[in-house]
C-alpha positions in Angstrom: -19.6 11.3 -5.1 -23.0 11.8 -3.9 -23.4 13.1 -0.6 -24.2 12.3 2.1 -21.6 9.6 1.8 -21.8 6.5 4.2 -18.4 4.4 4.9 -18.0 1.4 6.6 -14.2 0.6 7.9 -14.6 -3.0 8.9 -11.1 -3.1 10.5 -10.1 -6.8 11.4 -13.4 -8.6 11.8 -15.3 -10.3 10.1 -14.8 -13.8 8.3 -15.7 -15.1 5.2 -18.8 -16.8 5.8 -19.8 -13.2 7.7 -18.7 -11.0 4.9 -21.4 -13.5 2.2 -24.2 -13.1 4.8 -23.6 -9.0 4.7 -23.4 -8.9 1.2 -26.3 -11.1 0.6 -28.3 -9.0 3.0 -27.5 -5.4 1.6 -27.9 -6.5 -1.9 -31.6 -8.0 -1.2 -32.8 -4.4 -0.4 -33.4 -1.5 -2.0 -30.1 1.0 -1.1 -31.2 4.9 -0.5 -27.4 5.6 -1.6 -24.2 3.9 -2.5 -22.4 2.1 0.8 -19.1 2.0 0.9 -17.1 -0.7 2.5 -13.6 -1.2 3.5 -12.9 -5.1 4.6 -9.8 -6.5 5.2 -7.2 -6.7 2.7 -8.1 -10.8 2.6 -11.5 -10.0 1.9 -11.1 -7.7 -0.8 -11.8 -9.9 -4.0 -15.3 -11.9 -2.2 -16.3 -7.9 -1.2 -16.0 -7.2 -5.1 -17.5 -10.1 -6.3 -20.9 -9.5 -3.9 -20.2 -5.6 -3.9 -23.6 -4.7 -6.1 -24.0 -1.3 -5.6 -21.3 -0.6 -3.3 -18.2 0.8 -4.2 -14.9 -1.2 -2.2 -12.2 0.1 -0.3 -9.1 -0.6 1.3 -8.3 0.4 4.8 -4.8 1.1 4.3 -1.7 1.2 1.9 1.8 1.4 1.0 3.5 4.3 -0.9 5.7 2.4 -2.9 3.9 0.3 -6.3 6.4 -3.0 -5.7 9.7 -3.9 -3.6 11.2 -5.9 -0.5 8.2 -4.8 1.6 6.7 -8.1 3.5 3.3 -8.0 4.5 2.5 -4.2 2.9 -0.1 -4.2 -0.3 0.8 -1.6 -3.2 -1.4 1.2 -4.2 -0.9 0.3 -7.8 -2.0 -3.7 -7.3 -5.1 -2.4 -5.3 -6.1 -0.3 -8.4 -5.1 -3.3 -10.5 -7.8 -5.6 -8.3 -10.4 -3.2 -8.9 -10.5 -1.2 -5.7 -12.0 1.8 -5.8 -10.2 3.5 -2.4 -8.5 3.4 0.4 -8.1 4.9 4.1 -5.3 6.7 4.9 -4.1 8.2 8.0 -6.6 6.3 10.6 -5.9 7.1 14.2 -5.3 3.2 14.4 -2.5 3.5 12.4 -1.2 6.8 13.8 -1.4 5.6 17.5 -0.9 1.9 17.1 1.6 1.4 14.2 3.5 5.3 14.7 2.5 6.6 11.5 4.4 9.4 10.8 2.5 12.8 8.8 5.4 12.4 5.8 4.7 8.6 5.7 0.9 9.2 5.5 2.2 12.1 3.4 3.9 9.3 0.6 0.9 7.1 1.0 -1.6 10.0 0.2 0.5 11.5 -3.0 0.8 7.3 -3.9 -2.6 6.3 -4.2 -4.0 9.2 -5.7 -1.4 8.5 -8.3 -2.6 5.1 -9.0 -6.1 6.3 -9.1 -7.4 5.8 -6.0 -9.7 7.6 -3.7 -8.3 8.9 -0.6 -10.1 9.1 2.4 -7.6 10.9 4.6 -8.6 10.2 8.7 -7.7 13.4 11.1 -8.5 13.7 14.5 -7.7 14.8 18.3 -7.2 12.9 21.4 -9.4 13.7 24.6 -6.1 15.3 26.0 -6.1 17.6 22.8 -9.7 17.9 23.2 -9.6 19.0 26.8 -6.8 21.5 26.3 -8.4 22.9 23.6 -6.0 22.4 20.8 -8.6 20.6 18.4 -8.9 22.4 15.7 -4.5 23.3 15.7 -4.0 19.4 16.0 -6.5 19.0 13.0 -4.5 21.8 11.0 -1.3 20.2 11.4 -2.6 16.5 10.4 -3.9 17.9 7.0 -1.1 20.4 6.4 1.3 17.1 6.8 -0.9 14.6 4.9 -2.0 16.8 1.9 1.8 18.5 1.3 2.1 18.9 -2.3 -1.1 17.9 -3.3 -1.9 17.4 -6.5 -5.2 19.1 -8.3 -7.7 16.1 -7.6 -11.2 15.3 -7.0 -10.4 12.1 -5.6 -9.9 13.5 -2.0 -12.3 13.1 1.2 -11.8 14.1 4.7 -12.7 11.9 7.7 -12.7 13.3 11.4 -12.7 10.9 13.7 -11.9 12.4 17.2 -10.0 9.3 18.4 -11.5 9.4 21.8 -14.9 8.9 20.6 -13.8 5.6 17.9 -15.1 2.6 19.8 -15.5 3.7 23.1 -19.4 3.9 22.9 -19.3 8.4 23.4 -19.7 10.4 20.3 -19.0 13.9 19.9 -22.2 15.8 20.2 -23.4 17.5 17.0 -22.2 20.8 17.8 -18.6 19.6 19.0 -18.9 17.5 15.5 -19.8 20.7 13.6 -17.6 22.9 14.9 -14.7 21.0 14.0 -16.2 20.1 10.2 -16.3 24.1 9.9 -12.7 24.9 10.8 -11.6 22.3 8.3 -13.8 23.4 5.4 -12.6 27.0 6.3 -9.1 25.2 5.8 -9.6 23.3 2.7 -11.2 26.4 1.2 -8.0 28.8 2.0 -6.2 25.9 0.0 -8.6 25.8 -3.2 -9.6 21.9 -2.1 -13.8 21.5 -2.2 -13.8 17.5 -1.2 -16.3 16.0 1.5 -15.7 15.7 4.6 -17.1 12.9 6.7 -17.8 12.3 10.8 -16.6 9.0 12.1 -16.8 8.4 15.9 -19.0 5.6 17.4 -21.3 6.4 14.4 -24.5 4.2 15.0 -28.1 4.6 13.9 -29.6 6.6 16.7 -27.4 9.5 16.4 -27.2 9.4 12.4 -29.9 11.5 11.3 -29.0 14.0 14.1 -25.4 14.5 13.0 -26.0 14.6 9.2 -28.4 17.3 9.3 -25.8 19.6 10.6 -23.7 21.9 7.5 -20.1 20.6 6.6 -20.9 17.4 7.8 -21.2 15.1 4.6 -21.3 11.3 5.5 -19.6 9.5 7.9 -16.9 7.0 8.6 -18.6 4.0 10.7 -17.0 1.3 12.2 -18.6 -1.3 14.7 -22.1 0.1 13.2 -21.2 -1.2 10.1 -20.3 -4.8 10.9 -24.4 -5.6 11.0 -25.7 -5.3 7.7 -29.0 -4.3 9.5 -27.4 -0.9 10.9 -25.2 -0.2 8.3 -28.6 -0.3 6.5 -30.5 2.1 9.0 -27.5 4.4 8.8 -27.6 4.6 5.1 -31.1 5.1 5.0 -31.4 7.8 7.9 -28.4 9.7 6.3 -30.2 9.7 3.1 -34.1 10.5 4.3 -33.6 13.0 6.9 -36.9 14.6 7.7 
């Protein structure tokens, strides 16, 4: 993986005619790294078909490979497509769909099976953030999600503190860093060396700022990455800091 690495989680937005014109756009200029994108699950063969140089993800999966489970998309058929990874653990799917840590547990231990990257989301809530249980909230997240890991180099790290995803604030580089440090001091007491990204109302003004900072490796953007134009400007700041 080369670092820094850039993500964009489009979540459920954009339509067909959209996902052509970003494509298009991206591919028409010379990339400073390799974007990484992570459309809906409808979008997924048109995103590999104009992907060029980016690599495609999924935003989310199931832990079992095939079954009587309606509407759920299979680790193994992902793989099978062509997909190169998938997000796992999002605070979306935490908070909105009750995601349990031994469910993202079986999805994390799944995918990596099938060959997949794993880009596993932790984060706190302002209420954790304000009572100062960040970095314990954090700890308990991984220690759930990446139970009986298997030796892998197919692992990345994503903190998004929830109350900065989409509400416009971002956690200011030091808040940012100081997280990133208390997990790379946690992946290190377990052996794991993997990335580990920032994602929080990630946009093109604060890019360059929050990538120069250690342990901080790439980010995880999401409304940002809907334009091709600042999905662009992120890549390119990340990737030419001065």
């Amino acid at each position: 993986m080369k670092l820094p690495l850039i993500i964009g989680n489009w979540k459920m937005n954009h339509l067909t005619e959209e996902v052509k014109a970003f494509f298009s756009d991206l591919n028409s200029r010379p990339l400073p790294g390799t974007p990484w994108i992570a459309p809906q699950f409808i979008h997924l063969p048109l995103a590999l078909e104009m992907k060029g140089e980016a690599k495609i993800g999924a935003q989310n999966c199931h832990f079992q490979n095939s079954g009587a489970f309606t509407g759920e998309i299979a680790p193994q058929a992902l793989k099978d497509l062509g997909v190169d990874f998938t997000l796992i653990g999002h605070s979306e799917r935490r908070s909105l769909f009750k995601e349990s840590g031994d469910f993202l547990n079986q999805k994390v231990l799944s995918a990596l099976a099938a060959g997949l990257t794993v880009v596993y989301c932790v984060g706190e809530s302002l209420g954790e953030r304000e009572n100062g249980t960040t970095n314990s909230v954090v700890e308990r997240q991984l220690d759930e999600g990446l139970k009986n890991l298997p030796a892998t180099e197919k692992l990345i790290i994503a903190y998004e503190p929830v109350w900065a995803i989409g509400t416009g604030k971002t956690a200011t580089p030091q808040q940012a860093q100081d997280t990133h440090t208390s997990i790379a001091k946690y992946l290190k007491n377990r052996d794991l060396d993997c990335p580990i990204l920032y994602g929080g109302s990630v946009k093109p003004s604060n890019t360059a700022e929050l990538m120069a900072c250690p342990n901080i490796d790439g980010a995880l953007v999401g409304g940002a990455s809907l334009s091709s134009e600042d999905f662009y400007q992120i890549l390119d700041k990340a990737h030419n800091l001065d």
